[in-house]
C-alpha positions in Angstrom: 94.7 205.7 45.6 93.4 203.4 42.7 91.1 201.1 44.0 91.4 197.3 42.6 89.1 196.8 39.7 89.9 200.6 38.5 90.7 200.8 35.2 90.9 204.8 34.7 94.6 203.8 36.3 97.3 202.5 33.3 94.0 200.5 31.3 96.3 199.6 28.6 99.3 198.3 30.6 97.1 196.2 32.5 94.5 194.8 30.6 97.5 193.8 28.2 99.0 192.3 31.3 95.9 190.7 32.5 95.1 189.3 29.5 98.3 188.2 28.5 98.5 186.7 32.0 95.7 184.7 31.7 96.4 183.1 28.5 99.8 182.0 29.5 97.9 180.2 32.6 95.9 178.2 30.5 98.8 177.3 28.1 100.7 176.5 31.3 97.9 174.0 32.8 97.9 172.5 29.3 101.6 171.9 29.0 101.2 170.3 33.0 98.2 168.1 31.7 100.3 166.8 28.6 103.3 165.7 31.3 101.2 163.1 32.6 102.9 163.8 35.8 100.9 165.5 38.2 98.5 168.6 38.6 98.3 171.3 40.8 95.4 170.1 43.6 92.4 172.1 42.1 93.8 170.5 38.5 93.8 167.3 40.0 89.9 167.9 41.1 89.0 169.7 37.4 90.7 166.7 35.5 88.5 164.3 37.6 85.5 165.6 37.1 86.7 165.7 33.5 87.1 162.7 33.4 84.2 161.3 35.3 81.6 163.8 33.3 83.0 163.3 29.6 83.3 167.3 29.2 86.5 169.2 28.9 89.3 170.2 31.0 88.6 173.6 30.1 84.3 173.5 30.5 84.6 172.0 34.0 87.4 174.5 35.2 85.1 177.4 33.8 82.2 175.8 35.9 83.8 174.9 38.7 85.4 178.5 38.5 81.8 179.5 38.0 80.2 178.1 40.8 83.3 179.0 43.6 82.5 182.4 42.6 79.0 182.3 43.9 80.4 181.2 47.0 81.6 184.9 47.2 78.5 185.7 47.8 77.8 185.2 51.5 81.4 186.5 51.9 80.6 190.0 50.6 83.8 189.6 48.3 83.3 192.0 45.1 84.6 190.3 42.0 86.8 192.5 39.9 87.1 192.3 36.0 90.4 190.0 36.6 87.9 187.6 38.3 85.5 187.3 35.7 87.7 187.2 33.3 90.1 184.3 34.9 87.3 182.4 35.0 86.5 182.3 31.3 89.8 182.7 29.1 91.6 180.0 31.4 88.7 177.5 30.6 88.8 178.2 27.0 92.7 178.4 26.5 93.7 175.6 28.3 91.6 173.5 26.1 92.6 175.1 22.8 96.0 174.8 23.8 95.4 170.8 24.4 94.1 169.9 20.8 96.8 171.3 19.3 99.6 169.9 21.9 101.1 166.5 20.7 101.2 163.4 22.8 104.6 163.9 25.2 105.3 159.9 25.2 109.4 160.1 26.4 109.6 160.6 30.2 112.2 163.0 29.3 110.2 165.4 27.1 107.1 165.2 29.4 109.8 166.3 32.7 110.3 169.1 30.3 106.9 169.7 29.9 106.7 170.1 33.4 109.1 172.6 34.7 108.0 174.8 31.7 104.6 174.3 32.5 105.3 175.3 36.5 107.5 178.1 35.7 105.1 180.0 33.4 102.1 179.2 36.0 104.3 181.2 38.1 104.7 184.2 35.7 101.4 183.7 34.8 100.0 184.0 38.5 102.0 187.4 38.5 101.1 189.0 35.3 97.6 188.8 36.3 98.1 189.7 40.1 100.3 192.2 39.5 97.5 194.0 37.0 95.6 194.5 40.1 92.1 194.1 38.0 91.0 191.6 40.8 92.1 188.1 42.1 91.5 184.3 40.7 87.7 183.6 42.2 89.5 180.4 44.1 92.1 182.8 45.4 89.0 184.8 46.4 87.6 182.5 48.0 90.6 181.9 50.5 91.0 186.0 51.3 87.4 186.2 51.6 87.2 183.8 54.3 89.9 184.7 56.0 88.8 188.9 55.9 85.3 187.1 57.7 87.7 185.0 59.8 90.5 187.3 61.3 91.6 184.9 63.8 92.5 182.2 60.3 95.8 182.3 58.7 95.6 182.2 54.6 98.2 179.5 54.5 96.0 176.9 57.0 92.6 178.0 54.9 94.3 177.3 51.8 96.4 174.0 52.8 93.0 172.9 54.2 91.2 173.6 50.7 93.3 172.8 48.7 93.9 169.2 50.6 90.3 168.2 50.3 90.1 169.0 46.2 93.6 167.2 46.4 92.0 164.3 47.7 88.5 164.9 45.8 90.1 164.3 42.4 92.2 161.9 43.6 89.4 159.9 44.2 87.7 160.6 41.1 91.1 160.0 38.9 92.8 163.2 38.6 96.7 162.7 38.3 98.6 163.2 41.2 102.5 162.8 41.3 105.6 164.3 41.5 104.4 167.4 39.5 102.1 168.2 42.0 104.6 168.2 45.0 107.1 170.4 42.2 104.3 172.8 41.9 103.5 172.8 45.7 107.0 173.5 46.7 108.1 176.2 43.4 104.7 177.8 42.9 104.5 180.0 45.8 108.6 181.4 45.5 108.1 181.8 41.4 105.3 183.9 41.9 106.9 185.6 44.6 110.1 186.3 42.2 108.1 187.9 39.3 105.7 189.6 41.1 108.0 192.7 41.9 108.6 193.5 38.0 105.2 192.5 37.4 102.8 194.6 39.7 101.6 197.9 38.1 101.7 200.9 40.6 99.0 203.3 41.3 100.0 206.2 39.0 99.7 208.8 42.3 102.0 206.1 43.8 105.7 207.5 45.3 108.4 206.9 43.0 111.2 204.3 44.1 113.9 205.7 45.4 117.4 205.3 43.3 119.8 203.1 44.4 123.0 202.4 42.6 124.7 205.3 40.5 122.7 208.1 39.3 
């Protein structure tokens, strides 16, 4: 079986996909940002410290990214090339994507803003999952635990973490609204929806079996 990380299995199809996956993420965050209406909760914490430090969305997600991954560490979690890579070409898109994005002023065009941004988060989140080149290092983070933690459910590790960043960049200014209750409620079934098309099989995988009429 192709292990994750592999990339003697399909390396076109899902480096394309990765990449392409990533990209779309950080032209999704952007499009969420220009809404004014509310972040996802680690946005919310990268948009304070943003704001609180003077540097970039996209420089303090790349850090931040950066230093959760070093929390791998005493987790014995192995980043994959997916990993690395999420934590650099998000940084850098997102940003690039906001100096060329116009001011959304109309509360109409910035709802727009929204959903678009949401839904392409969640095809975003499966295009890169579904390359299987390794997971998000805050994603990471959560499994790892929980692999060192068997008797912890993923869903109460990462409501618990991803209430305290809530609350962190709240506290330090991030923008919280009804974006980030949209994304907390359609996130999880987007991603969920795509993921099926989206997730490359092992080449020595079994073949589906037909339904329908041959």
């Amino acid at each position: 079986m192709a292990l994750i990380g592999n990339l003697i299995d399909r390396p076109a199809r899902r480096l394309t996909q990765l990449y392409a996956g990533l990209v779309l993420y950080g032209v999704s965050m952007a499009l969420m940002i220009t809404s004014e209406l509310g972040l996802d909760p680690w946005d919310v914490f990268h948009q304070g410290l943003s704001r609180r430090t003077g540097l970039s969305f996209g420089t303090v997600t790349i850090a931040v990214g950066a230093l959760v991954l070093l929390l791998w560490i005493p987790l014995r979690q192995r980043p994959g090339l997916g990993t690395v890579s999420n934590v650099v070409v998000i940084g850098l898109v997102v940003d690039a994507t906001l100096a060329v994005l116009p001011e959304a002023r109309p509360l109409a065009v910035r709802g727009v803003l929204l959903v678009a941004g949401i839904v392409l988060n969640g095809l975003a989140t499966a295009c890169y999952l579904g390359a299987r080149l390794g997971p998000g290092p805050r994603d990471g983070l959560m499994t790892g635990y929980v692999a060192r933690h068997p008797g912890r459910s993923v869903r109460l590790v990462r409501t618990v973490i991803e209430v305290v960043v809530l609350a962190l960049g709240w506290v330090l200014g991030g923008t919280v609204g009804i974006g980030t209750v949209a994304y907390a409620l359609a996130i999880g079934p987007l991603t969920q929806a795509f993921l099926p098309a989206l997730t490359v099989a092992p080449a020595d995988a079994p073949a589906r079996p037909r339904t329908g009429p041959v």
